[in-house]
C-alpha positions in Angstrom: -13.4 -2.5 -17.4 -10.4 -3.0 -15.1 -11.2 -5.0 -11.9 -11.2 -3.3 -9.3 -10.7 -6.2 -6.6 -7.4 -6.7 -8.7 -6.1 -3.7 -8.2 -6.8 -2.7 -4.9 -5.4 -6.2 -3.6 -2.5 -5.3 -5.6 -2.0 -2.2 -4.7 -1.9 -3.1 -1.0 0.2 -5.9 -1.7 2.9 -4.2 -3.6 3.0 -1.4 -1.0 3.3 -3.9 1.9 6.3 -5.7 -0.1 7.9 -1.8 -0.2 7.0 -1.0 2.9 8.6 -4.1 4.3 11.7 -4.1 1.8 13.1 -0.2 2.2 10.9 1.2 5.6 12.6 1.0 9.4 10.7 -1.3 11.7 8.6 0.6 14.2 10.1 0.6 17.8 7.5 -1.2 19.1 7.4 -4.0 17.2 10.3 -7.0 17.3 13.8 -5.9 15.4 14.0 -9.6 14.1 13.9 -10.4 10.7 10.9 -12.1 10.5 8.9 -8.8 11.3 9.7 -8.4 7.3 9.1 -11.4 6.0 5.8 -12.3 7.8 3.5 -9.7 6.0 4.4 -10.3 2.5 4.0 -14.3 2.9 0.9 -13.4 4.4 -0.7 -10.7 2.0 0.6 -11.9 -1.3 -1.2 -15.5 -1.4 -4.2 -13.4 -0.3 -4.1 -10.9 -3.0 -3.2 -14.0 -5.8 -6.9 -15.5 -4.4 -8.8 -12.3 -4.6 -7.2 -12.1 -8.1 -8.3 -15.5 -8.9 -11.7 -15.4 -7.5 -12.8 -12.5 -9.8 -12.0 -15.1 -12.5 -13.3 -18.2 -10.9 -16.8 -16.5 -10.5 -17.1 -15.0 -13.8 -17.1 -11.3 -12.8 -13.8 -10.6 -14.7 -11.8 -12.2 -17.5 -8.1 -12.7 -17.3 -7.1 -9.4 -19.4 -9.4 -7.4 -17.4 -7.3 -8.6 -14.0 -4.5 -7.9 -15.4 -5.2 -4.5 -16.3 -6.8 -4.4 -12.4 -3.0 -5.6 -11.3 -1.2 -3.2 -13.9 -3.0 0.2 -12.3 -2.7 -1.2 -8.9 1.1 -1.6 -9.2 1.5 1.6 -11.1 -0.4 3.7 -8.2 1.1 1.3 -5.0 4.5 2.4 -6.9 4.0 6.0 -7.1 2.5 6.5 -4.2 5.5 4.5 -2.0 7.4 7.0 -4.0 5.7 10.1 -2.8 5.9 9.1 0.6 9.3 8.7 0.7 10.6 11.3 -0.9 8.7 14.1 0.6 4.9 14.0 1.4 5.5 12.5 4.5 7.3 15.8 5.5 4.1 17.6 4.3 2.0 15.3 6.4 4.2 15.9 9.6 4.2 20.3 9.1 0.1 19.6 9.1 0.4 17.7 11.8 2.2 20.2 13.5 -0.1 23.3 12.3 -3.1 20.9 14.1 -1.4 20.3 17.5 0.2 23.5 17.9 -2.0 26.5 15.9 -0.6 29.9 16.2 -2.5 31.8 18.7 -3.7 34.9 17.8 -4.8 37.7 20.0 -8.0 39.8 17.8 
């Protein structure tokens, strides 16, 4: 069995790296470069020790992480490319339909 942990640190890893890599910087945060390469030094080295601690307590072997790393890429990858090329644009027209519903008169 896959792990898990591995995959869903992975997952959010890989997504952060893309997020950071190809996404704008949100207004309200600084337009400085390190706003890009803060998050990734940070989550990486966190998501290599989660990794490693499945190992280093015996809940996982090394071919069971890696399978846990392969799905979490796979699905971090897929999603990132989903939102980007057109479910955010879904997500925005329900958005809309909440806020503003058509009024009806019965």
């Amino acid at each position: 069995m896959p792990s898990t942990h591995s995959a869903t640190s992975t997952h959010y890893a890989v997504f952060v790296l893309l997020a950071c890599h190809y996404l704008p910087i949100h207004s309200s945060l600084p337009q400085a470069p390190f706003v890009r390469l803060v998050p990734p030094l940070v989550i990486v080295p966190w998501a290599f020790i989660v990794i490693q601690s499945r190992i280093w307590l015996g809940h996982h072997t090394w071919a069971q992480c890696a399978v846990g790393c392969l799905v979490g890429a796979s699905f971090s990858l897929g999603w990132f490319t989903l939102w980007t090329h057109g479910v955010d644009r879904l997500g925005l027209a329900v958005e809309n339909i909440i806020k503003y519903p058509v009024h009806r008169e019965l």
